[in-house]
BASEVO-910869 format. One record per residue: residue in three letters; x, y, z of N, C-alpha, C in turn. Coordinates in steps of 0.02 Angstrom, whole numbers, padded with zeros to 5 digits, always signed. Each point is the difference from the previous one (the first is absolute). Example, Ala and Ser with C-alpha at 12.3 -4.5 7.8 and 13.67 -1.06 7.14 Angstrom:
// BASEVO-910869
ALA+00660-00284+00390-00045+00059+00000+00045+00060+00000/SER-00018+00053-00036+00042+00059+00003-00039+00055+00037/
This chain:
// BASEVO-910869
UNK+00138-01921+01692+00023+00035+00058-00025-00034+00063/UNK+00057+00010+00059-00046-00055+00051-00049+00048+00052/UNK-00036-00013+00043-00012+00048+00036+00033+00060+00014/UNK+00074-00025+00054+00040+00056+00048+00021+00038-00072/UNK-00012+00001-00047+00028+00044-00069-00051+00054-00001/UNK-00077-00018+00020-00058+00036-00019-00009+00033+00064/UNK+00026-00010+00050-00013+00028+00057+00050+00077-00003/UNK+00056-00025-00033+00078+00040+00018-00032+00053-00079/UNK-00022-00013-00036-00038+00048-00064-00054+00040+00024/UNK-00039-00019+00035-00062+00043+00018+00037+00042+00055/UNK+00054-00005+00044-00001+00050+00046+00048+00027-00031/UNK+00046-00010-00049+00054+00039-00041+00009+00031-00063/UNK-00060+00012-00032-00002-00011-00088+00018+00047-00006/UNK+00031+00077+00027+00025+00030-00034+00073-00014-00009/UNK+00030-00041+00017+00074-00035-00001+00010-00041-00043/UNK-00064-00035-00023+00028-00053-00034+00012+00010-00088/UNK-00042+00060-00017+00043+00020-00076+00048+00018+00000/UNK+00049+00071+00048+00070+00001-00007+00058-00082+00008/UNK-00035-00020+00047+00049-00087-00006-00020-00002-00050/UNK-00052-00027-00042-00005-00018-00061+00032+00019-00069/UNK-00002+00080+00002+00067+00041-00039+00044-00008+00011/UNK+00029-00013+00048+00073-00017+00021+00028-00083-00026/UNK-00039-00036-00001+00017-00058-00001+00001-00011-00095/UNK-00053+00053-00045-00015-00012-00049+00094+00015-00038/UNK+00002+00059+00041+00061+00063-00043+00066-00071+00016/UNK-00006-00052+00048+00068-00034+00023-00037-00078-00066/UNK-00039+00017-00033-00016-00071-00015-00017+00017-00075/UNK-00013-00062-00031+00002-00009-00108-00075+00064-00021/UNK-00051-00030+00038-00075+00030+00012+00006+00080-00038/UNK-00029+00026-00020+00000+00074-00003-00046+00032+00060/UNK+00008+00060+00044-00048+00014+00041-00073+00008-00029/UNK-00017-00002-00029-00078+00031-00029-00032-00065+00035/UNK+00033-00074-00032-00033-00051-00038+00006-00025+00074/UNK+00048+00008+00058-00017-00008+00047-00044+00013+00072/UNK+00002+00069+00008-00052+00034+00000-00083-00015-00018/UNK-00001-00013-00065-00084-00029-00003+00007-00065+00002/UNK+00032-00025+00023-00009-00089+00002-00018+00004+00064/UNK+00038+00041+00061-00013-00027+00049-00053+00054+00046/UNK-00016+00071-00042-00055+00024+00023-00048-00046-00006/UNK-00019-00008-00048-00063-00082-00026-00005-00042+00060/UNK+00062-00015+00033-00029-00056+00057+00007+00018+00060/UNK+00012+00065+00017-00024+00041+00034-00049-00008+00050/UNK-00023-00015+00042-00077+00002+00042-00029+00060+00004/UNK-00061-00016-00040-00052+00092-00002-00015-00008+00052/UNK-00040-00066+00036-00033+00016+00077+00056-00012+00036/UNK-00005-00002+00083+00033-00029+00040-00038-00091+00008/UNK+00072-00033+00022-00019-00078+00005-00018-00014+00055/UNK-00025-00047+00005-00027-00029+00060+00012+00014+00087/UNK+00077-00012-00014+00069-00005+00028-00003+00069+00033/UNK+00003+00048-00026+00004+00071+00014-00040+00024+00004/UNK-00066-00010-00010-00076+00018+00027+00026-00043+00082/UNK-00011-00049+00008-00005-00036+00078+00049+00035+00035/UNK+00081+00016-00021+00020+00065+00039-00009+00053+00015/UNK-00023+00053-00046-00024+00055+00017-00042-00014+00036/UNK-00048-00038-00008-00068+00005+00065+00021-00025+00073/UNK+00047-00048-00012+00029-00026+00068+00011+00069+00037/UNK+00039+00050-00031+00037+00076+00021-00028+00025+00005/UNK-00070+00004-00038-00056+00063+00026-00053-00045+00037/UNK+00005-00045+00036-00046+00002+00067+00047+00001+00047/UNK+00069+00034+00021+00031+00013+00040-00040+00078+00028/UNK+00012+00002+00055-00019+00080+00024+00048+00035-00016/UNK+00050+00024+00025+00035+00047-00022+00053-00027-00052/UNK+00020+00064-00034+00059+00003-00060+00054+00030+00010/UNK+00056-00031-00018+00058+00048+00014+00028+00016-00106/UNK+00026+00058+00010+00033-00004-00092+00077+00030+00030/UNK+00046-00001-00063+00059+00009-00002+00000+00069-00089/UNK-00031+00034+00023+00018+00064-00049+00045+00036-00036/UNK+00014+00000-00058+00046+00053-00010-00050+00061-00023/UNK+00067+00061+00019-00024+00070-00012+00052+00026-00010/UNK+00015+00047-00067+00070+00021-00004+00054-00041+00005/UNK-00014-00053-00025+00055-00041+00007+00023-00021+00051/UNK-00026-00005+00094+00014-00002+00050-00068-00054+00009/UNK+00052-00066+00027-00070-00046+00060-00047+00024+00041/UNK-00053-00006+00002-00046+00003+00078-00025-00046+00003/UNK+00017-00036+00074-00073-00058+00012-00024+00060+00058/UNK-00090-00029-00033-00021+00034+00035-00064-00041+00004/UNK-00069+00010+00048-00034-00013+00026-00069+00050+00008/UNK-00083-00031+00011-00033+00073-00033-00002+00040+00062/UNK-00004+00066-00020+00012+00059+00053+00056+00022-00001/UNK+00081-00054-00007+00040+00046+00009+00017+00055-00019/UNK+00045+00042+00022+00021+00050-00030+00073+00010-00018/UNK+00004+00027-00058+00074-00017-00031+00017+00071-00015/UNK+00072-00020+00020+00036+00079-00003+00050+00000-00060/UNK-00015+00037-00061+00043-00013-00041+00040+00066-00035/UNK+00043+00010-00059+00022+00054-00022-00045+00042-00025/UNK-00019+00065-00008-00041+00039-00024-00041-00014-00088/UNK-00031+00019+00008-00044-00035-00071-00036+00081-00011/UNK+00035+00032-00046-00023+00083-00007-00086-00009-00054/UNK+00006-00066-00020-00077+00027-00026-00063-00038+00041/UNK+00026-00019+00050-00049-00005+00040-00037+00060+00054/UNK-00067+00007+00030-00019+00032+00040-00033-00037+00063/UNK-00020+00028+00029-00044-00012+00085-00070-00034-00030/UNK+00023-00068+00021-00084-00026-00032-00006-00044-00058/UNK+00062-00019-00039+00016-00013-00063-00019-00070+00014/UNK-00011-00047-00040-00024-00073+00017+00051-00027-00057/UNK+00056-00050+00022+00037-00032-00037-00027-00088-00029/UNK-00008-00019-00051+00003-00072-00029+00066-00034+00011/UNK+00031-00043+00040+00057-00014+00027+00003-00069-00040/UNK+00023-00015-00075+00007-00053-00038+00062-00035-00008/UNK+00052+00027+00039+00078-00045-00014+00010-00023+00061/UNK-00047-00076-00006+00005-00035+00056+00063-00044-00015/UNK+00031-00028+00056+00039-00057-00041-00004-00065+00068/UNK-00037+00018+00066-00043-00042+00043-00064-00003+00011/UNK-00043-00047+00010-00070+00006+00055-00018-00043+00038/UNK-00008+00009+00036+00002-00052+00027-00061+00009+00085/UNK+00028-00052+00038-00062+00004+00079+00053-00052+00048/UNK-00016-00020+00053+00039-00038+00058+00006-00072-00032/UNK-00035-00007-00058+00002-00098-00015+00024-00005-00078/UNK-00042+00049-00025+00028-00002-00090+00049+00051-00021/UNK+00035+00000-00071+00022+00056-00030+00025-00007-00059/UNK-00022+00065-00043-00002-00016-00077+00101+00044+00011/UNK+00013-00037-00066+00073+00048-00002+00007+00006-00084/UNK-00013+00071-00016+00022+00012-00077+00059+00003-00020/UNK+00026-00002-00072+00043-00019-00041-00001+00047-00047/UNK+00033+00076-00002+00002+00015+00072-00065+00039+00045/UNK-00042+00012-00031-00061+00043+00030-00078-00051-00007/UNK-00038-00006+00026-00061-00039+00006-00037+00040-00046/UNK-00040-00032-00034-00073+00013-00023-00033+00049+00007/UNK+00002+00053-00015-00068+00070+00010-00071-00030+00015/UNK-00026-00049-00044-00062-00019-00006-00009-00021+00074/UNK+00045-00037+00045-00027-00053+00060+00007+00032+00063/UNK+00019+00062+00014-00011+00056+00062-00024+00060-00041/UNK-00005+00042+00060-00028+00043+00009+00050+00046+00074/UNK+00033+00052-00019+00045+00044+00034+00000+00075+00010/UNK-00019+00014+00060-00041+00083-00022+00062+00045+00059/UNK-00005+00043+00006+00049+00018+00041-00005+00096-00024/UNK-00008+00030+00059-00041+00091-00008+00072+00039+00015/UNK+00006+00030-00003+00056+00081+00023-00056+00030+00054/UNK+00049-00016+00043-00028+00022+00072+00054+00060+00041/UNK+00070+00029-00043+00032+00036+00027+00050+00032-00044/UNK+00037+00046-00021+00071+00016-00023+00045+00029+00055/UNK+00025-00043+00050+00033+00042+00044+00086+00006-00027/UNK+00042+00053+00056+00040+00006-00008+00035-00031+00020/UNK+00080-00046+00014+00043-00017+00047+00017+00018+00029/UNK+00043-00017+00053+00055+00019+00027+00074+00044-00014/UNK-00004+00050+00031+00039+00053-00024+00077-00032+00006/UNK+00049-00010-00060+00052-00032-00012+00052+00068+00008/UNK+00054-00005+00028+00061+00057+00003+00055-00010-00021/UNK+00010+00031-00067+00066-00030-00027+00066+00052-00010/UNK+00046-00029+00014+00060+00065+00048+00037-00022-00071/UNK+00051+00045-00038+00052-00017-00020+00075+00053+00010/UNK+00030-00020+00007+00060+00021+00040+00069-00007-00034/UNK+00025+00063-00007+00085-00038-00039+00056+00006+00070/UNK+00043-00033-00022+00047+00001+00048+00050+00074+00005/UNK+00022+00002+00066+00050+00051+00012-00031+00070-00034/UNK-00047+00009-00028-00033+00067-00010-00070+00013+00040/UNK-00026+00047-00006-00048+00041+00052-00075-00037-00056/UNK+00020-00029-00048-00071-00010-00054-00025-00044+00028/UNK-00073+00005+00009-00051-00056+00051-00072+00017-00049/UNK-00027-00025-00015-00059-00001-00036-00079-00051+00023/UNK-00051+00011+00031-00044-00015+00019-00037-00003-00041/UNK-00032-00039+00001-00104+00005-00055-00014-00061+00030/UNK-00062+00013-00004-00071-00040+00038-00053-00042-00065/UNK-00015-00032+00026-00029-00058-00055-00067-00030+00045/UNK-00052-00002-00037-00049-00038+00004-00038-00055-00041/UNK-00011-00070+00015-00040-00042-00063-00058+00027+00015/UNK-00037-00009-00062-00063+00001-00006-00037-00078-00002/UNK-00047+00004+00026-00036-00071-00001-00081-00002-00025/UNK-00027-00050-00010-00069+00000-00008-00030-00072+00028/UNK-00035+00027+00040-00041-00057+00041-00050-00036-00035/UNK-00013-00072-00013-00062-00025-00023-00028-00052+00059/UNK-00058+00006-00011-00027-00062+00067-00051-00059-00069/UNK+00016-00070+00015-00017-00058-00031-00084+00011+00025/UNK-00048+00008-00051-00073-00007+00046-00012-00081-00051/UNK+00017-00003-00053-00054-00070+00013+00080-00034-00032/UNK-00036-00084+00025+00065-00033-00044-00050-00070-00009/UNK-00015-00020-00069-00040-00036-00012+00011-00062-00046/UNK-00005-00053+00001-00004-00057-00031-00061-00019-00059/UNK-00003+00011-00057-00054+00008-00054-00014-00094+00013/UNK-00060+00010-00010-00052-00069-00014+00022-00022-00073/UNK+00007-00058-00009+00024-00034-00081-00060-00056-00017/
């Protein structure tokens, strides 16, 4: 494998067994036998290559990430605060582990997962700081040439989180 192979594995490895099933099911191979051939060469540590990046990224001062939550993007930044759809088992105070990264990055470097980065190499914290209500929505429905008019009122529900730490792990 050449380097840019070991670099594109350490920030992607949860991607690279479904390619690998996929390619087994289109090819002679049986999946099993492919599968442990190429877990085996696998990198248990990180390489060289990807140690000198991550550290390049964590002596940057600040971090920016690109989050999913519910299936919806956030880049976000630490402190912000994100306004998102209601999350009913959360409460006031709740401290979230924010692990479906699929950016991280700072003003000079940036890792990009395939499709989500590494759990092990940040650190993403983010609290419930609100459940407010929306904006009151007014929805009219009306038939023609008769007196029938029908009103109802609608509100989203939301839940506020604020980013307190956003961290780059030491390798």
């Amino acid at each position: 494998m050449s380097s840019t192979n070991l670099v594109h594995l350490a920030f992607g490895m949860r991607t690279v067994l479904p390619q690998i099933l996929t390619r087994a099911l289109h090819s002679s191979q049986t999946p099993a036998s492919t599968v442990a051939a190429t877990a085996a060469s696998l990198p248990t540590k990180w390489s060289a290559g990807s140690v000198d990046l991550v550290n390049r990224l964590r002596d940057q001062q600040k971090y920016y990430a690109t989050v999913v939550i519910k299936g919806r993007p956030f880049t976000v930044t630490q402190n912000d605060i994100i306004v998102m759809d209601r999350i009913q088992e959360l409460e006031l105070g709740d401290s979230l582990a924010l692990n479906q990264v699929t950016e991280l990055g700072s003003r000079d470097y940036t890792i990009k997962g395939q499709p989500f980065i590494d759990s092990s190499l940040f650190k993403i914290e983010a609290t419930v700081i609100e459940h407010p209500d929306g904006k009151l929505f007014t929805v009219t429905k009306k038939k023609r040439r008769t007196a029938h008019q029908k009103v109802t009122y609608h509100r989203n529900r939301h839940t506020m989180l604020r980013v307190s730490t956003i961290d780059v792990a030491k390798i």
